[in-house]
FIFISE-32199 format. One record per residue (C-alpha): residue in one letter; x, y, z. Coordinates in steps of 0.1 Angstrom, whole numbers, padded with zeros to 4 digits, always signed. Layout:
N
aXYZ
...
***
This chain:
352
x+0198-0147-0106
x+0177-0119-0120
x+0154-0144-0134
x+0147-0164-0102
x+0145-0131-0082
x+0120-0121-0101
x+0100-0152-0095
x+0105-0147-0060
x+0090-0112-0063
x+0059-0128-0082
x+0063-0107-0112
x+0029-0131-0125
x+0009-0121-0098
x+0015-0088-0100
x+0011-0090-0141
x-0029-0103-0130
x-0036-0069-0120
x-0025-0055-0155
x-0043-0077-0175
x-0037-0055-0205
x-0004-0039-0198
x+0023-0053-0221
x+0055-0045-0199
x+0037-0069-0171
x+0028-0096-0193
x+0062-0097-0210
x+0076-0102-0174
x+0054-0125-0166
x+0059-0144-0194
x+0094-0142-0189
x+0095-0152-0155
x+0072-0185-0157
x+0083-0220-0171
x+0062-0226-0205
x+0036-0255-0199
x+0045-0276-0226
x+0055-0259-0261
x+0077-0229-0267
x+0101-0213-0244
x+0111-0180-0227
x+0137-0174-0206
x+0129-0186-0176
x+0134-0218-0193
x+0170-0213-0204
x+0183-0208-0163
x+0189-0249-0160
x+0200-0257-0193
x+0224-0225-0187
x+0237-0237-0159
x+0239-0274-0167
x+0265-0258-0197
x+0282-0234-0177
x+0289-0265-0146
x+0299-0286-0179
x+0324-0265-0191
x+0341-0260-0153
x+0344-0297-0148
x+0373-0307-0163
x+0392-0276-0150
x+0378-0281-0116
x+0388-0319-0117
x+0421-0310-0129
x+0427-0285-0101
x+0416-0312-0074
x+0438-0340-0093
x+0465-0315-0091
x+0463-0313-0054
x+0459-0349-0051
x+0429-0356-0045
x+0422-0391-0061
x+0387-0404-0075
x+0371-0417-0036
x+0379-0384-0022
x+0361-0363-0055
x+0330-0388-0055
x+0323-0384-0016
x+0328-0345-0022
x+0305-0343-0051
x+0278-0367-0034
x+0277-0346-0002
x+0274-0312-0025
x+0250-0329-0045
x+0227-0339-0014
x+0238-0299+0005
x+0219-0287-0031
x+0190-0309-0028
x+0183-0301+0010
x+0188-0263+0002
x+0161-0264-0028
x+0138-0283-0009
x+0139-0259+0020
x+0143-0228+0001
x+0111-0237-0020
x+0092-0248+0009
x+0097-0213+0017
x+0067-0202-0001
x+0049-0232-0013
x+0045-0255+0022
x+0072-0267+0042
x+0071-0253+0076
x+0047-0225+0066
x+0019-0228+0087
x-0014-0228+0071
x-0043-0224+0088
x-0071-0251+0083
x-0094-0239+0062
x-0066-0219+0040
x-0066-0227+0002
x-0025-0214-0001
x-0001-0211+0018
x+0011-0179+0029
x+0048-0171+0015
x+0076-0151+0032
x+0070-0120+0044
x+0094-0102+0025
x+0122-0109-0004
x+0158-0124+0018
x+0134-0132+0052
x+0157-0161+0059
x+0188-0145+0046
x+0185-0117+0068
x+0178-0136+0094
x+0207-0157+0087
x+0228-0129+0085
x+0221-0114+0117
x+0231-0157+0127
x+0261-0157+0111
x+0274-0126+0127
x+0267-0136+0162
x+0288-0172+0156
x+0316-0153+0142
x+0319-0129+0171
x+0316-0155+0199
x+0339-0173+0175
x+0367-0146+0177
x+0361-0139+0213
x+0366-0176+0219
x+0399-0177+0199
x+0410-0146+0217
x+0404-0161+0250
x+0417-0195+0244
x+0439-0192+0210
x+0416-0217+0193
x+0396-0212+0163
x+0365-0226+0158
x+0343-0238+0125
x+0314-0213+0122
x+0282-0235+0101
x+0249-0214+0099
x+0224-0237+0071
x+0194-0214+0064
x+0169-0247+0073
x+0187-0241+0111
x+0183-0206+0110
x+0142-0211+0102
x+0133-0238+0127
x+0154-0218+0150
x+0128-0188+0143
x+0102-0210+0144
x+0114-0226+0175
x+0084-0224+0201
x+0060-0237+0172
x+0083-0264+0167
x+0086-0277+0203
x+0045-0272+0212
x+0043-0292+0179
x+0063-0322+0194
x+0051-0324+0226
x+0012-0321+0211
x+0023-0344+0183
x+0001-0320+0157
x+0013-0295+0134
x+0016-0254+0145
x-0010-0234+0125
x-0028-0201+0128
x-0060-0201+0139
x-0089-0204+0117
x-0115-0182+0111
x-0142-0209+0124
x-0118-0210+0159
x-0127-0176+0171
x-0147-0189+0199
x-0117-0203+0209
x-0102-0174+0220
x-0089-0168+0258
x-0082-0140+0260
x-0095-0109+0245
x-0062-0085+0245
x-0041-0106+0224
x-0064-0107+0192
x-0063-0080+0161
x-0090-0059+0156
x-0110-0035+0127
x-0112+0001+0131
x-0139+0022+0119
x-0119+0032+0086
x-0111-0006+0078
x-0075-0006+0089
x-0062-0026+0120
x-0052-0025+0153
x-0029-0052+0174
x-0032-0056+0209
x-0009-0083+0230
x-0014-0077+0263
x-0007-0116+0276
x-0017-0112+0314
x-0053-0101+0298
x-0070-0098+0337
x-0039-0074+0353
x-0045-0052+0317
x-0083-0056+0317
x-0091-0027+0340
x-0067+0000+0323
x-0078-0010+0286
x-0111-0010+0296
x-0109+0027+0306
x-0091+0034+0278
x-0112+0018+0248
x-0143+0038+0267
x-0159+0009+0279
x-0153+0017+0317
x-0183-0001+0328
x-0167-0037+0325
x-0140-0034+0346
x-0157-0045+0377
x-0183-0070+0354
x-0189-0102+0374
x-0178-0121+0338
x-0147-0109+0338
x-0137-0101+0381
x-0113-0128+0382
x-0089-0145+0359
x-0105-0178+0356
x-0140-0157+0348
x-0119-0141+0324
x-0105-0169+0305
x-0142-0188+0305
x-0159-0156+0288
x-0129-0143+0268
x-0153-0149+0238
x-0182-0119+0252
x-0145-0096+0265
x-0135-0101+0223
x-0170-0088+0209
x-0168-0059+0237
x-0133-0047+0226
x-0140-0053+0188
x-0173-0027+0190
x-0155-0005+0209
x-0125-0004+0189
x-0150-0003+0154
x-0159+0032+0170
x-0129+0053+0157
x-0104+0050+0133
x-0067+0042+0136
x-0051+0076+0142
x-0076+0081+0168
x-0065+0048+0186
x-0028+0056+0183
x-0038+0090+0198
x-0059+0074+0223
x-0033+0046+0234
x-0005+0070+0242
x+0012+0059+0276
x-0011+0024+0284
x+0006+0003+0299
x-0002-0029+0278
x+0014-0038+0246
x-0005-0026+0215
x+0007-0019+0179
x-0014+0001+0149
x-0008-0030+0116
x+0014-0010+0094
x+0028-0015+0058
x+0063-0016+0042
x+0059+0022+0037
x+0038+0033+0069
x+0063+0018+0094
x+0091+0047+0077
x+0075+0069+0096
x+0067+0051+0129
x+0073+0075+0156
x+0097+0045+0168
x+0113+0042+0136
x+0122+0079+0135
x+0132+0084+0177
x+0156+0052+0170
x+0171+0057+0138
x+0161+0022+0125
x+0164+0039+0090
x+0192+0055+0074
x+0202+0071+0042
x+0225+0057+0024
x+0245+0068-0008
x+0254+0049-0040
x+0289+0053-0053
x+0278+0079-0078
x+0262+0096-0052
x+0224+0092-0058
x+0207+0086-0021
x+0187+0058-0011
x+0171+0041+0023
x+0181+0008+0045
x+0169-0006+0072
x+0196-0004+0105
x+0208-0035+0119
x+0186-0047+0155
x+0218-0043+0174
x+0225-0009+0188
x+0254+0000+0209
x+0255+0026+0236
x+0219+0036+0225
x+0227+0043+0190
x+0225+0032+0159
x+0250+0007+0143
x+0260+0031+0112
x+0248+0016+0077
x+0271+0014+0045
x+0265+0007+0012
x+0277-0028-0006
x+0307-0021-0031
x+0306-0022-0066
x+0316-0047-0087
x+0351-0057-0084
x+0351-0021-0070
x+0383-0030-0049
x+0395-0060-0065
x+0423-0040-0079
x+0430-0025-0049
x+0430-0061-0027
x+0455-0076-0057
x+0483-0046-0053
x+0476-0037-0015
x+0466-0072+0003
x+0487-0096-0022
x+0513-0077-0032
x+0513-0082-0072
x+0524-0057-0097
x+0510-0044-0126
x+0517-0069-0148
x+0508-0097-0131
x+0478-0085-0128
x+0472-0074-0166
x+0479-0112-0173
x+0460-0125-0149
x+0430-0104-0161
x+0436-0113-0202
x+0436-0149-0190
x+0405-0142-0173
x+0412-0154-0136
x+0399-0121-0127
x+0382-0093-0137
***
């Protein structure tokens, strides 16, 4: 796990930018399939597995026999786990290298996700809302209902809009690309440069009913009554000339002056911050989207709150156990066993 982790990570990418750093180059190494001779351990994770799913077999056949499950019902179940496997690689390396990525035209890559566990959080946050409306179902009608959440579901459902525009068109969803910009349509839902090279979002979608107050607040008062933009179909057809007025306006000052500046509008804008600007978001902070959280030892660290908050607060944040940090605890309290059930059970190895 630690292995393909850090291949999602892109240990070799980062290794690039310390071409002469051994520490980098030995996880990169590490981390990468050899290309034809040699071997490193990257290339021991299938062969590892293949011995370890080897070994379970004949218990695991055993067990099912056992419970009498005869040789139809074990091919059928291994078939459809073999096919869940396949669909789950596919879609889980599509992730980063295609799929339903949207690449823009004149892209050479692919962009990959976002962050480390994008879908799995996501999925999470899925999972949670089926097993509530689950329970509240079963409380209301005393029947219990099969929660399924697949991770392919959980993207197309995020990518849902793209996805239906797509059918209908009959044509892939894509970002724009750079040679598009004269297609644009409206000049308040683009992102633009500041002065000191960072950027600035704006995503005001009824541009003409915003055009007046951002026009007074970028200091470019004099178009708000320009015949090119005094109605909304003028404002649409010359959305190209609006872009190239907001972008040298906004190449005026730098970011902090624009966040300063933007205090109050009434249209939607956003400063484009990083993994370790947004910590201190003014929204971040006012909302408690960030909590600290303690290991078991005691040494402090940060997590991102859940979305959902309840009665305007905060849904508290706790950290994940140890290993097998209760499993003792679970065997005496929840099952019952003694002491030296338990010791047998753990020199046979059933668990730890």
């Amino acid at each position: 796990m630690l292995l393909m982790m850090a291949e999602v990570l892109r240990f070799s990418q980062v290794a690039q930018s310390f071409p002469g750093n051994w520490f980098w180059n030995l996880l990169s190494y590490n981390q990468s399939h050899v290309q034809w001779a040699g071997c490193s351990l990257h290339d021991t994770i299938q062969p590892s597995f293949s011995f370890l799913v080897g070994v379970a077999l004949p218990y695991s056949i055993a067990s099912r026999i056992a419970k009498g499950g005869t040789f139809g019902k074990m091919f059928v179940h291994a078939l459809w786990r073999s096919l869940l496997l396949i669909a789950l690689g596919v879609f889980l390396r599509s992730m980063g290298f295609g799929g339903m990525s949207a690449k823009a035209p004149d892209a050479d890559t692919v962009p990959g996700m976002p962050a480390p566990a994008y879908g799995d959080t996501i999925g999470a946050m899925t999972i949670a809302g089926g097993i509530s409306a689950a329970l509240f179902h079963r409380e209301r009608t005393g029947e219990a209902d099969v929660v399924d959440v697949s991770l392919m579901n959980t993207g197309m459902w995020a990518m849902g809009a793209g996805i239906a525009v797509s059918l209908l068109a009959g044509m892939p969803w894509h970002e724009l690309a750079a040679h598009t910009v004269g297609q644009i349509t409206n000049p308040l839902v683009q992102v633009y440069e500041t002065k000191d090279g960072r950027f600035l979002s704006l995503c005001m979608l009824q541009g003409h009913y915003y055009w007046p107050e951002a026009c007074e607040r970028l200091g470019i008062p004099q178009y708000v009554d320009d015949p090119r933009f005094d109605t909304n179909e003028h404002f649409i057809e010359n959305a190209p000339q609006g872009a190239e007025l907001v972008a040298e306006a906004i190449r005026g000052k730098t970011l902090e002056d624009w966040k300063a500046q933007l205090q109050g509008m009434k249209g939607q804008w956003a400063p484009v911050q990083d993994t370790v600007e947004v910590a201190s978001d003014p929204q971040t902070v006012a909302n408690g989207y960030l909590q600290e959280i303690h290991s078991k030892g005691g040494t402090p660290f940060t997590l991102v709150s859940t979305p959902v908050q309840f009665n305007g607060a905060p849904a508290p944040t706790s950290r994940g156990p140890e290993f097998n940090e209760h499993g003792d605890e679970i065997l005496t309290e929840k099952l019952g066993l003694d002491w030296d059930t338990i010791v047998d059970l753990k020199v046979k190895g059933v668990v730890g």
